[in-house]
Biotite code that builds the C-alpha atoms (Angstrom):
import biotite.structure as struc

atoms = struc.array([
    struc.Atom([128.535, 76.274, -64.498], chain_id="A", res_id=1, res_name="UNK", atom_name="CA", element="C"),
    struc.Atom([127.564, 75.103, -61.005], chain_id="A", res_id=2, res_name="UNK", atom_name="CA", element="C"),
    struc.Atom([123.988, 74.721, -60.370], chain_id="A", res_id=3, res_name="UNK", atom_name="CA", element="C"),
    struc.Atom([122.774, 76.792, -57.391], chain_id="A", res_id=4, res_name="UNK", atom_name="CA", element="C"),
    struc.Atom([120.022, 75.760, -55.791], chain_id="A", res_id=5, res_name="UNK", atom_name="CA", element="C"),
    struc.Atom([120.135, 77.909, -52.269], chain_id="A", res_id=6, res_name="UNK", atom_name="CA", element="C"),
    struc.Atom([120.476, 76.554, -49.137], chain_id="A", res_id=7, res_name="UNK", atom_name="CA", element="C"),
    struc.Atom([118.659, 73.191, -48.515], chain_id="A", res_id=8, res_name="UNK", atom_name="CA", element="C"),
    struc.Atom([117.563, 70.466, -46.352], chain_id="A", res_id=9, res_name="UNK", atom_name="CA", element="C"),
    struc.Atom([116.999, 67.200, -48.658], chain_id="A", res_id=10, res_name="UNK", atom_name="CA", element="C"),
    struc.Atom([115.638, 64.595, -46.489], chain_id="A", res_id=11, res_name="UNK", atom_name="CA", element="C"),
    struc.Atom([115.784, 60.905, -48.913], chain_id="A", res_id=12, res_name="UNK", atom_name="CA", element="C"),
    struc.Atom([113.998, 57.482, -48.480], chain_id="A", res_id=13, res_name="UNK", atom_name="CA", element="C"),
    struc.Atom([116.588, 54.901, -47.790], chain_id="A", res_id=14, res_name="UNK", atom_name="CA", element="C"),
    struc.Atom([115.797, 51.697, -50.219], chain_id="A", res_id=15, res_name="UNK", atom_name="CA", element="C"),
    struc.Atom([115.446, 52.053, -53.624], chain_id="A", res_id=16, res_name="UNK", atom_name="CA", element="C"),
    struc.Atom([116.085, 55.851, -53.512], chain_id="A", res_id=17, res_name="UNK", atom_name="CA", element="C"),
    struc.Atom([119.396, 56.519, -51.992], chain_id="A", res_id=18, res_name="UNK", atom_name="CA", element="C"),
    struc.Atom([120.525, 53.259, -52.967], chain_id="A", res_id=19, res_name="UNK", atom_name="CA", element="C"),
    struc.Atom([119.309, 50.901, -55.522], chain_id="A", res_id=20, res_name="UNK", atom_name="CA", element="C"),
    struc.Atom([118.298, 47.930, -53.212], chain_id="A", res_id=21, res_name="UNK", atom_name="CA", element="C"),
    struc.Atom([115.508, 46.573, -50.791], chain_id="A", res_id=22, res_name="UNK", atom_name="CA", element="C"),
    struc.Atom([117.284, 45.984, -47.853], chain_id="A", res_id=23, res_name="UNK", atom_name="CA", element="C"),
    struc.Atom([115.057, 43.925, -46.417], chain_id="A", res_id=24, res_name="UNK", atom_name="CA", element="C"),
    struc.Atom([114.475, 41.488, -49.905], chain_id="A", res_id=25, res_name="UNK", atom_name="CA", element="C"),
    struc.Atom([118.205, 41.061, -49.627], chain_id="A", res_id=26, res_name="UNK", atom_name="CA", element="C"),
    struc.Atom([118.163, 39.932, -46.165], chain_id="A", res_id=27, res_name="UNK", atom_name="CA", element="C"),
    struc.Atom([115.182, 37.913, -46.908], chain_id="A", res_id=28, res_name="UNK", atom_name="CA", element="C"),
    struc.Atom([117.062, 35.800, -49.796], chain_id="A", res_id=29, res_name="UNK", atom_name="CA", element="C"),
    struc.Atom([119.830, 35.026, -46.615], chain_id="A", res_id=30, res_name="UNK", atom_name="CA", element="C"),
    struc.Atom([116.965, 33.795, -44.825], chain_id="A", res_id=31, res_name="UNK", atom_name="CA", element="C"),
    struc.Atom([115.319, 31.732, -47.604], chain_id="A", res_id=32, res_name="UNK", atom_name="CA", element="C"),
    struc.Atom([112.045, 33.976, -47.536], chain_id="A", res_id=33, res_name="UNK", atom_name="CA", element="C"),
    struc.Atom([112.408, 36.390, -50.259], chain_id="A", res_id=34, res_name="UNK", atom_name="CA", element="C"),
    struc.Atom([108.969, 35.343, -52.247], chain_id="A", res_id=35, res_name="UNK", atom_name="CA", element="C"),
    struc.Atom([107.268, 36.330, -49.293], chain_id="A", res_id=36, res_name="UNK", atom_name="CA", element="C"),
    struc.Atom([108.830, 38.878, -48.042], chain_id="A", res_id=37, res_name="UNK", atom_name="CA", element="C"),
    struc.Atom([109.079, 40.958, -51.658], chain_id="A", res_id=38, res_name="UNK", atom_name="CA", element="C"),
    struc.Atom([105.178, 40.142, -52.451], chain_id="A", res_id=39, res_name="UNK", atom_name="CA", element="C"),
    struc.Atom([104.266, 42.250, -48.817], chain_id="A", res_id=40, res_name="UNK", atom_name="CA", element="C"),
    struc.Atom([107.528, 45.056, -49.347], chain_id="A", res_id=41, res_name="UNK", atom_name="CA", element="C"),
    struc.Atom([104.913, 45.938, -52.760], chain_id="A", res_id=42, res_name="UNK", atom_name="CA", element="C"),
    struc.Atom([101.915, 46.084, -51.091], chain_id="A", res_id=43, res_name="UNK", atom_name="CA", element="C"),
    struc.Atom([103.538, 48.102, -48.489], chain_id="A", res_id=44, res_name="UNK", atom_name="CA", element="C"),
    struc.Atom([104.810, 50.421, -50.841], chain_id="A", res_id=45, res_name="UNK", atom_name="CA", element="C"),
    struc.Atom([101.535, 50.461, -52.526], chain_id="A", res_id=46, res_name="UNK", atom_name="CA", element="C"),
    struc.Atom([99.857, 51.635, -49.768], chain_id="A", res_id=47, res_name="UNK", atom_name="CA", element="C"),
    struc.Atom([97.963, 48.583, -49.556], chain_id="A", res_id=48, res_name="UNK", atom_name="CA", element="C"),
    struc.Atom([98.432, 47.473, -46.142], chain_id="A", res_id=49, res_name="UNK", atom_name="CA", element="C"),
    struc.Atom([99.950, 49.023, -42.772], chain_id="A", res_id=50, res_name="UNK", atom_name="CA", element="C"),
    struc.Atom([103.432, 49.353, -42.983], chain_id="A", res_id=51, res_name="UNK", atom_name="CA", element="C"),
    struc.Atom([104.330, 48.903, -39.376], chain_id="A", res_id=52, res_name="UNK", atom_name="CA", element="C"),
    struc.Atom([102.645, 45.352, -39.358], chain_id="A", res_id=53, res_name="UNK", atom_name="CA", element="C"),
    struc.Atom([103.877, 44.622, -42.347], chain_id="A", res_id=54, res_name="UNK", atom_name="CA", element="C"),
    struc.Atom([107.946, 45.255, -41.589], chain_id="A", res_id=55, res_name="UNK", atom_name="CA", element="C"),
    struc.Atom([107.115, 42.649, -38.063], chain_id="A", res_id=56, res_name="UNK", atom_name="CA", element="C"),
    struc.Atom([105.836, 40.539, -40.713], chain_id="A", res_id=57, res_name="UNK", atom_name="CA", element="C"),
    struc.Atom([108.784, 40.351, -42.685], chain_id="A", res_id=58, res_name="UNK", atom_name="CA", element="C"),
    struc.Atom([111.124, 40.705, -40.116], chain_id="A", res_id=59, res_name="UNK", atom_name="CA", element="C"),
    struc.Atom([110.045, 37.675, -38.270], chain_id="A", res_id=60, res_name="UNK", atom_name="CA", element="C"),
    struc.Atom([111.561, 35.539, -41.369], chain_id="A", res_id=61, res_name="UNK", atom_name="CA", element="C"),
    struc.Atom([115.161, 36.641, -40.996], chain_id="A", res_id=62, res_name="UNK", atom_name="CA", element="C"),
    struc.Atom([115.373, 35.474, -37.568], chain_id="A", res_id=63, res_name="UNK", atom_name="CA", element="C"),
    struc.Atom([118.602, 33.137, -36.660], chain_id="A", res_id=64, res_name="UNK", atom_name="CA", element="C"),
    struc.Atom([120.487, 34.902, -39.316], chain_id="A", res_id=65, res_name="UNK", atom_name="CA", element="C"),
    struc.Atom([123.658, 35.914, -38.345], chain_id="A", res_id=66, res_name="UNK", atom_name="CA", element="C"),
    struc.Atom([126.197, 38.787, -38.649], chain_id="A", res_id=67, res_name="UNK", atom_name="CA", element="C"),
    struc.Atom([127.697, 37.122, -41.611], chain_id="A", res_id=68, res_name="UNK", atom_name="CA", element="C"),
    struc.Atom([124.661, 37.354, -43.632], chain_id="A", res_id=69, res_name="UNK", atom_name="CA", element="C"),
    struc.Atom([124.528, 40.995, -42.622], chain_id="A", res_id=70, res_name="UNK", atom_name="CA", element="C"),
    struc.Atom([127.477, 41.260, -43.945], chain_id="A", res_id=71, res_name="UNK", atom_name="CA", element="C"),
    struc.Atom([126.820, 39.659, -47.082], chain_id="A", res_id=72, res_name="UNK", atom_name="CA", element="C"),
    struc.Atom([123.940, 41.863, -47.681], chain_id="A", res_id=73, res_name="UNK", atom_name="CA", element="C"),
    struc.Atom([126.159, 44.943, -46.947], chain_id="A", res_id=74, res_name="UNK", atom_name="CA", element="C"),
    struc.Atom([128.101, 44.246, -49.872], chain_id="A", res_id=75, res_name="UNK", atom_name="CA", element="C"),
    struc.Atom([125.493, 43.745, -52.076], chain_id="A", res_id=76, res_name="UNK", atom_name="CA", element="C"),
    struc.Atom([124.147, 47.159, -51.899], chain_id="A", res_id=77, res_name="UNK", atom_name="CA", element="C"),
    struc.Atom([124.278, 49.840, -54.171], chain_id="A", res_id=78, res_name="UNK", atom_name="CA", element="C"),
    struc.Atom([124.596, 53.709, -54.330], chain_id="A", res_id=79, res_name="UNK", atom_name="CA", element="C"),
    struc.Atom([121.889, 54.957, -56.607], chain_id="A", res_id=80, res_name="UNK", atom_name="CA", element="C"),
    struc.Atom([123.615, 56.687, -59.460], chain_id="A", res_id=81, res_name="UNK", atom_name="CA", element="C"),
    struc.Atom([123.490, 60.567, -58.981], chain_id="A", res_id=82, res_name="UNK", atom_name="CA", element="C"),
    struc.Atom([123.645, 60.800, -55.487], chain_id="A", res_id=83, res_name="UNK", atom_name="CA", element="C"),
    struc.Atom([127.252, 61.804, -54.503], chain_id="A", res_id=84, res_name="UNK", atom_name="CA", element="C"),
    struc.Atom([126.396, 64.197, -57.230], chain_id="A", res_id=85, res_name="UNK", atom_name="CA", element="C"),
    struc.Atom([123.329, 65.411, -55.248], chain_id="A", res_id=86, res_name="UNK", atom_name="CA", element="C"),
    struc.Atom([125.360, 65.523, -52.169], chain_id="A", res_id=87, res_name="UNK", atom_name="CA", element="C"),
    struc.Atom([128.306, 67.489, -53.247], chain_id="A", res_id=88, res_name="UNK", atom_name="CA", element="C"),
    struc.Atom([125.457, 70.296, -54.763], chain_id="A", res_id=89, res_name="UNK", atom_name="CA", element="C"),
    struc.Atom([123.637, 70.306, -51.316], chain_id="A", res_id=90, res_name="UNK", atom_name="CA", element="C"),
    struc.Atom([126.334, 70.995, -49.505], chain_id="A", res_id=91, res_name="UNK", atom_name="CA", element="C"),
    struc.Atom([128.347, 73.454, -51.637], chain_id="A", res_id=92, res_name="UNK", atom_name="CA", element="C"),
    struc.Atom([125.203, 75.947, -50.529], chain_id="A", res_id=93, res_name="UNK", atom_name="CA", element="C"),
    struc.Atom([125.574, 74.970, -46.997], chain_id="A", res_id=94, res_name="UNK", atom_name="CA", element="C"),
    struc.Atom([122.534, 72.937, -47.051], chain_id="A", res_id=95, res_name="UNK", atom_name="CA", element="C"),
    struc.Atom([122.269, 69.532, -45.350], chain_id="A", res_id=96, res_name="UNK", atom_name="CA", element="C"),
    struc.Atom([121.487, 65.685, -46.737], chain_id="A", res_id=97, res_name="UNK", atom_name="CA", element="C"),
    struc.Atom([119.895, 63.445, -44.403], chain_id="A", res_id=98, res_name="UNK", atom_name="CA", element="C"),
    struc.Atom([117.890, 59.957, -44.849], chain_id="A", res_id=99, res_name="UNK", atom_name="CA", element="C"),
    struc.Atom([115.291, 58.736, -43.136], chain_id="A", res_id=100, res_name="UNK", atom_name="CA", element="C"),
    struc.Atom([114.612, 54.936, -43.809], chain_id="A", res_id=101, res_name="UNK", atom_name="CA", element="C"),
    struc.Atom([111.995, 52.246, -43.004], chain_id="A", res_id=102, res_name="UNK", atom_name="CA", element="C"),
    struc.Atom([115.186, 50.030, -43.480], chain_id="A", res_id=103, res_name="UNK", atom_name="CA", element="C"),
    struc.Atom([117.457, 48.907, -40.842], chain_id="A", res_id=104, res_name="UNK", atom_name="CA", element="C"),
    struc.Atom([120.461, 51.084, -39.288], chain_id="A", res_id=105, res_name="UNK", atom_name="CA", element="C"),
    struc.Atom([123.041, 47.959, -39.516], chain_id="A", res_id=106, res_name="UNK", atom_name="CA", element="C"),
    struc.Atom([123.542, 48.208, -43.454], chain_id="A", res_id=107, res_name="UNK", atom_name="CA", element="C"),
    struc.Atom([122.526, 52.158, -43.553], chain_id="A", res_id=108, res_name="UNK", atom_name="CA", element="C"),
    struc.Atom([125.296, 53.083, -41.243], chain_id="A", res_id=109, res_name="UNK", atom_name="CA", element="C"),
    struc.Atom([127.718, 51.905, -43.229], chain_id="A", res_id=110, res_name="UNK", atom_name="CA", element="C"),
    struc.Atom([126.219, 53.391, -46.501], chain_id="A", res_id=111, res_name="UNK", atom_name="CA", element="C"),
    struc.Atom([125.430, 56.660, -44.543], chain_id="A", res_id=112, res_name="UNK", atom_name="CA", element="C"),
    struc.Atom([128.988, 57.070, -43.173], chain_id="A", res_id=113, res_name="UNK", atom_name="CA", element="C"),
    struc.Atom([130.710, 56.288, -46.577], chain_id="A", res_id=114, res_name="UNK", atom_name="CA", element="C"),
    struc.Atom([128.786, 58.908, -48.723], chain_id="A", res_id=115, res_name="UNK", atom_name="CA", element="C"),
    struc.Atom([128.562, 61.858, -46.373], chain_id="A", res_id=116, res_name="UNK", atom_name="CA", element="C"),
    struc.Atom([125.268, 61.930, -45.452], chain_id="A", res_id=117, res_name="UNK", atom_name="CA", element="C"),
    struc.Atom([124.638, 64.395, -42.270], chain_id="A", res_id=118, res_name="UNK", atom_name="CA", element="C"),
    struc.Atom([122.409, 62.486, -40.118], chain_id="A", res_id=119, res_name="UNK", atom_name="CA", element="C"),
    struc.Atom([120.015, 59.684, -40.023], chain_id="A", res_id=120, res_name="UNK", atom_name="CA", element="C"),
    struc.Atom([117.527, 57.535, -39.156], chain_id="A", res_id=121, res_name="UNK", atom_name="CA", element="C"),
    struc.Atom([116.205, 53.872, -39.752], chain_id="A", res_id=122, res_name="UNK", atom_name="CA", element="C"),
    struc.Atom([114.656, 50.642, -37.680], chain_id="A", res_id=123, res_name="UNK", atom_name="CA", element="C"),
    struc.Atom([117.727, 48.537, -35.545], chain_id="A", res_id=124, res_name="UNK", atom_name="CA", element="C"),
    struc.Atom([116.795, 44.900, -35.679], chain_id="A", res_id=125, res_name="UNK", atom_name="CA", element="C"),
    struc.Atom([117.114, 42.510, -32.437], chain_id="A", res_id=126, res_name="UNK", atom_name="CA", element="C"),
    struc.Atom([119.480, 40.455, -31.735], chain_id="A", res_id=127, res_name="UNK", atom_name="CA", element="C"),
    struc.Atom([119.628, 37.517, -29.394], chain_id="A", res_id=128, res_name="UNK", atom_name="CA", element="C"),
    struc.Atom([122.794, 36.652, -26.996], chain_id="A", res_id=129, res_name="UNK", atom_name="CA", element="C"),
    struc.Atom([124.067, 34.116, -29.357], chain_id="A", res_id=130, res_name="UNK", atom_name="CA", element="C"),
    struc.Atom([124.382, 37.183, -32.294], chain_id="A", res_id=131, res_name="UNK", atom_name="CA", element="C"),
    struc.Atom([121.521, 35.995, -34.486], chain_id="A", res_id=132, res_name="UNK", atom_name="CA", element="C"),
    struc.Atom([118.706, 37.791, -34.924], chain_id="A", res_id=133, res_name="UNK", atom_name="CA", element="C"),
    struc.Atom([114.891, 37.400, -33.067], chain_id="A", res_id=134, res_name="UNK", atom_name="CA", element="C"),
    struc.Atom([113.452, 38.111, -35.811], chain_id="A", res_id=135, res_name="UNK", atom_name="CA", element="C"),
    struc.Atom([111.829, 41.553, -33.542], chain_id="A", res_id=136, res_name="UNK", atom_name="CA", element="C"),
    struc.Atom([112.352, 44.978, -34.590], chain_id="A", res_id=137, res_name="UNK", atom_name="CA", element="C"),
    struc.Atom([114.407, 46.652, -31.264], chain_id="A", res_id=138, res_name="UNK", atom_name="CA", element="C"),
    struc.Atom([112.385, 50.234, -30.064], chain_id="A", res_id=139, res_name="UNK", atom_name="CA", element="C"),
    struc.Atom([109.788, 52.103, -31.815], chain_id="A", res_id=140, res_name="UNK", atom_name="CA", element="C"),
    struc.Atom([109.623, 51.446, -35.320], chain_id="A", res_id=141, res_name="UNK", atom_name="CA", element="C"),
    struc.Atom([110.442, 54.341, -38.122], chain_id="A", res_id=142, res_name="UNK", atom_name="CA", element="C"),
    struc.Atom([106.593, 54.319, -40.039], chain_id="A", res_id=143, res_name="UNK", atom_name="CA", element="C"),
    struc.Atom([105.199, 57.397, -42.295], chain_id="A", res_id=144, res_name="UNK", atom_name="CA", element="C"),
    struc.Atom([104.772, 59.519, -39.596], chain_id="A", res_id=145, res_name="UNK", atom_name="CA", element="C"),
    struc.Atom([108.111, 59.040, -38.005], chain_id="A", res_id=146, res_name="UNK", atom_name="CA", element="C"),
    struc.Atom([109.523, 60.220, -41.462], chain_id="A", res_id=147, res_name="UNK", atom_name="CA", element="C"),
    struc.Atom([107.837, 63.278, -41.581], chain_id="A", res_id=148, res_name="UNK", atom_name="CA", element="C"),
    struc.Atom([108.854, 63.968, -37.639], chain_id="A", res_id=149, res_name="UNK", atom_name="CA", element="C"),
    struc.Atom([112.398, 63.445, -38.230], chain_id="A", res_id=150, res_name="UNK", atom_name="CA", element="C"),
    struc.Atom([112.150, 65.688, -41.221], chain_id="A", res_id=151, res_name="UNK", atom_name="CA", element="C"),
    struc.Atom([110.677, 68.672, -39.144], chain_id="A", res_id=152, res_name="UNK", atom_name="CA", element="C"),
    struc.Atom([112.794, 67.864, -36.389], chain_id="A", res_id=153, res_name="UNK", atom_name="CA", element="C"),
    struc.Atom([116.015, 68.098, -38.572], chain_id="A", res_id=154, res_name="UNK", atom_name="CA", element="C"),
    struc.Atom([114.422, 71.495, -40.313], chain_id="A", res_id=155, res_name="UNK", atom_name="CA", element="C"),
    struc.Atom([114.775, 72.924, -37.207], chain_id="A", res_id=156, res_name="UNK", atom_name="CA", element="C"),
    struc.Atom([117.869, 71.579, -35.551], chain_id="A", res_id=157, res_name="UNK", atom_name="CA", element="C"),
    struc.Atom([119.203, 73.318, -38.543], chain_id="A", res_id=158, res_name="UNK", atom_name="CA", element="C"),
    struc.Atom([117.151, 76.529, -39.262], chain_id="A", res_id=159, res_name="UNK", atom_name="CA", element="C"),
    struc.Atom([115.418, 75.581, -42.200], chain_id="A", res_id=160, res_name="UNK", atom_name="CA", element="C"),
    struc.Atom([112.560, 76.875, -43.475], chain_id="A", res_id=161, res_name="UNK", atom_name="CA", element="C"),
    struc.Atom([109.536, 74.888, -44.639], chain_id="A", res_id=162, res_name="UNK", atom_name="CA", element="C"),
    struc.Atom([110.098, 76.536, -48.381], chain_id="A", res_id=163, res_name="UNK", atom_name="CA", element="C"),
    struc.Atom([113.694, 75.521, -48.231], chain_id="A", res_id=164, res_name="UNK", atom_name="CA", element="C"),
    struc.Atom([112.941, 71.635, -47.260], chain_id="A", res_id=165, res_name="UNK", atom_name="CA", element="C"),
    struc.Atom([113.085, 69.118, -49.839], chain_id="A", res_id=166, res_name="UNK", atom_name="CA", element="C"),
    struc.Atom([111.783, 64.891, -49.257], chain_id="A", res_id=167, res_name="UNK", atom_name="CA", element="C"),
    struc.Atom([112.800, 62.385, -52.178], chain_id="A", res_id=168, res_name="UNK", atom_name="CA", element="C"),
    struc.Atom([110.997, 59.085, -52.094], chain_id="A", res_id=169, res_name="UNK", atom_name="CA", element="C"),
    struc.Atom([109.287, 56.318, -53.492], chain_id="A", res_id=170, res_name="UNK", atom_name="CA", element="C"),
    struc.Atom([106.596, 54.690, -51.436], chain_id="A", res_id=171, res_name="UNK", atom_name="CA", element="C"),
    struc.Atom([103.539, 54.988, -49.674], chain_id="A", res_id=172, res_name="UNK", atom_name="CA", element="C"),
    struc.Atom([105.447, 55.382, -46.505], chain_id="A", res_id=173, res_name="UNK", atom_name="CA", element="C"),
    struc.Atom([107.464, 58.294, -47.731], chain_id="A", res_id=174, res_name="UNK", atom_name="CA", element="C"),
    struc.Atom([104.077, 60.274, -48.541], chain_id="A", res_id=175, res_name="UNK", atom_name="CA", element="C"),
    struc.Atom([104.103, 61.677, -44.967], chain_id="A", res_id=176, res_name="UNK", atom_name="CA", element="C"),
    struc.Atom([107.016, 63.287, -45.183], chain_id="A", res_id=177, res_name="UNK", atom_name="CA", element="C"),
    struc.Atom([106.719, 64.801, -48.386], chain_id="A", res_id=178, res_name="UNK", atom_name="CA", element="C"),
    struc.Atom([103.514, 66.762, -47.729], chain_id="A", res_id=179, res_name="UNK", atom_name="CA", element="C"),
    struc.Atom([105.479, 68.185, -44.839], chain_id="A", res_id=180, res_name="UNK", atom_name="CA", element="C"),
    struc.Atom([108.231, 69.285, -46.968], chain_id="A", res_id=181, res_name="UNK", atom_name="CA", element="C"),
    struc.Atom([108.548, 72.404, -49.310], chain_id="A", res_id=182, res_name="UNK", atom_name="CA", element="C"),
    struc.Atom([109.026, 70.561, -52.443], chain_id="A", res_id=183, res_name="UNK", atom_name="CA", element="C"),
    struc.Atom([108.126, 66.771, -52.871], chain_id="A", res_id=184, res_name="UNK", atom_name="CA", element="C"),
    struc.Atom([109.862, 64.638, -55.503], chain_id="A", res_id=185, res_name="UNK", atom_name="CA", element="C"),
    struc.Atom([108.957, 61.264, -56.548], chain_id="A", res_id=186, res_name="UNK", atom_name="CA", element="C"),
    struc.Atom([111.715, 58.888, -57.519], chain_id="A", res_id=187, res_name="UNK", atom_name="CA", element="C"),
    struc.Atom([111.305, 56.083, -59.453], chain_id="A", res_id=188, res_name="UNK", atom_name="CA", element="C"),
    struc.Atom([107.881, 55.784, -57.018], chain_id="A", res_id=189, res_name="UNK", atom_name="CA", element="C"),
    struc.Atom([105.177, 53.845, -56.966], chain_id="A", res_id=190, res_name="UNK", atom_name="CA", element="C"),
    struc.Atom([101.659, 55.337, -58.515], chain_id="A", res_id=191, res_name="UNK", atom_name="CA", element="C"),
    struc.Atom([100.376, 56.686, -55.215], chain_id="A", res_id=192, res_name="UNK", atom_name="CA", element="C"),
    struc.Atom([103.422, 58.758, -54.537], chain_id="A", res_id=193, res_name="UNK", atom_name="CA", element="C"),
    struc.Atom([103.840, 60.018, -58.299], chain_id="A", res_id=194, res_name="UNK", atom_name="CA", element="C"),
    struc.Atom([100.005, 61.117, -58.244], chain_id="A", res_id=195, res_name="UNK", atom_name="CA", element="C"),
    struc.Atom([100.911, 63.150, -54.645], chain_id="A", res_id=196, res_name="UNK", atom_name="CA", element="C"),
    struc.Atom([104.476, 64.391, -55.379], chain_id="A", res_id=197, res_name="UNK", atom_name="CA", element="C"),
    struc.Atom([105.163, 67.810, -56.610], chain_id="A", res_id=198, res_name="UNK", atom_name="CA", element="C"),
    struc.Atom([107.516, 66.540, -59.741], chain_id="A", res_id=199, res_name="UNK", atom_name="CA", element="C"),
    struc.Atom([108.549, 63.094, -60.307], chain_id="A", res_id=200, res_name="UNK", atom_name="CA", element="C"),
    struc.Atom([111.865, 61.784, -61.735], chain_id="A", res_id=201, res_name="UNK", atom_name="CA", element="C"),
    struc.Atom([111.077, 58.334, -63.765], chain_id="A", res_id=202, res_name="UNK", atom_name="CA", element="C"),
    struc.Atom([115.027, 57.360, -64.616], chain_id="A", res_id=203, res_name="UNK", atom_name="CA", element="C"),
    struc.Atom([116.978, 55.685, -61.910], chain_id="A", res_id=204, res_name="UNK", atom_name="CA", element="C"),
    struc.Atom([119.423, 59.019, -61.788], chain_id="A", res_id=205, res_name="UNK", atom_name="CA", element="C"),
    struc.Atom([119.498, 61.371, -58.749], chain_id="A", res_id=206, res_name="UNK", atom_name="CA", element="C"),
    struc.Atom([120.926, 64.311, -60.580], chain_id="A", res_id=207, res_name="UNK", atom_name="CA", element="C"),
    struc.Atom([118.178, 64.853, -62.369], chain_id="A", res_id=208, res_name="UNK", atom_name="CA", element="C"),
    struc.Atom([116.676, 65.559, -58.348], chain_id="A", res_id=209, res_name="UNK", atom_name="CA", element="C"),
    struc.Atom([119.483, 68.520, -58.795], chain_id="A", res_id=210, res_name="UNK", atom_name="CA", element="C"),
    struc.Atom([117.621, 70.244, -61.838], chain_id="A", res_id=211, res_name="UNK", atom_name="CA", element="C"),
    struc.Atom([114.528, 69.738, -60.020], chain_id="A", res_id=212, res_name="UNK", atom_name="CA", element="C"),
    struc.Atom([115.204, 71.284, -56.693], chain_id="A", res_id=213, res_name="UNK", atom_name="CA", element="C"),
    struc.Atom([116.728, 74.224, -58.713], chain_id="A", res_id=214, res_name="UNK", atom_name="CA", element="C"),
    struc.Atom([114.217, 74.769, -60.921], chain_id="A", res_id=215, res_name="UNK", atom_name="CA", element="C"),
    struc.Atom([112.093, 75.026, -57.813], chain_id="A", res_id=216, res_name="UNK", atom_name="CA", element="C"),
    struc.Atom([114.098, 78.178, -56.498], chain_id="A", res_id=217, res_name="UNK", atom_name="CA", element="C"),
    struc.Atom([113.866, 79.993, -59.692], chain_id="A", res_id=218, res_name="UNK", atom_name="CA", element="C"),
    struc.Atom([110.232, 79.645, -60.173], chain_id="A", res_id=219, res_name="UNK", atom_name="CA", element="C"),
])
């Protein structure tokens, strides 16, 4: 039998919850930096230090690589198992799946495009005339609160109510935007977001985020 779960918005953290990587460590082992880089991605996720300052940090080690490493790291990355599944549920009740990512929009396009995902939003890194990149993020960059914004904002592009709004993520950054949704879920998180989320899923499986969201509606 199909499992109804009403009609949602599910708003998901990009790295490590739609998909199985860390964009950014990936890019990082193109540029020779990934020690570095992965030691301050888990203290950002921890909560440990500002996230904004941290993602300049790290960015500012992939400068001069090129579109070919882009590539590369492209087609290293990996759906997280569950979520077409997760998709097709959402949308057979005429709800919506966006994903809102501290990540970079040059791989999640891509990803985005190819699994159906209605709309989102990430960083877009610099690039310099010659086609490598600065090593700078380009605009405003996409922090805690900017998640939570592009949540409501996509709530009510779409008539959603609060009840009805669902954020999946795993970070410190993603705790913004689940105390602004309806129901919070912690995927495969980090301690901070499991103690804050409203239910937790602790196997690398989004349909488990089906039974979950459900659940929600009938109690």
């Amino acid at each position: 039998m199909k499992t109804r779960m009403g009609r949602k918005l599910v708003v998901l953290d990009a790295d490590s919850t739609l998909i199985d990587n860390e964009v950014i460590e990936l890019l990082a082992a193109e540029a020779g930096s990934l020690e570095s880089v992965a030691a301050v991605t888990e203290r950002a996720m921890r909560g440990e230090i500002d996230f904004s300052e941290s993602l300049r940090e790290r960015v500012l080690t992939l400068r001069r690589l090129t579109s070919e490493s882009l590539s590369n790291v492209l087609s290293r990355v990996t759906v997280t198992n569950g979520v077409a599944e997760l998709i097709s549920a959402v949308h057979a009740d005429g709800g919506r799946v966006c994903v809102v990512s501290g990540g970079f929009h040059e791989i999640l396009d891509t990803v985005a495009e190819g699994i159906g995902i209605d709309d989102w939003l990430a960083n877009r890194l610099e690039f310099a005339p010659d086609g490598s990149l600065t090593g700078r993020v380009s605009g405003g960059i996409v922090d805690a609160a900017a998640k939570a914004q592009a949540l409501l904002n996509w709530a009510r592009e779409g008539g959603f109510a609060r009840e009805d709004t669902v954020a999946i993520g795993d970070g410190a950054n993603d705790l913004d935007m689940m105390a602004a949704a309806g129901l919070s879920i912690a995927f495969c998180a980090k301690p901070i977001v499991r103690e804050r989320a409203d239910v937790s899923v602790d196997v690398r499986d989004m349909r488990v985020a089906i039974d979950l969201i459900a659940e929600s509606v009938l109690s």
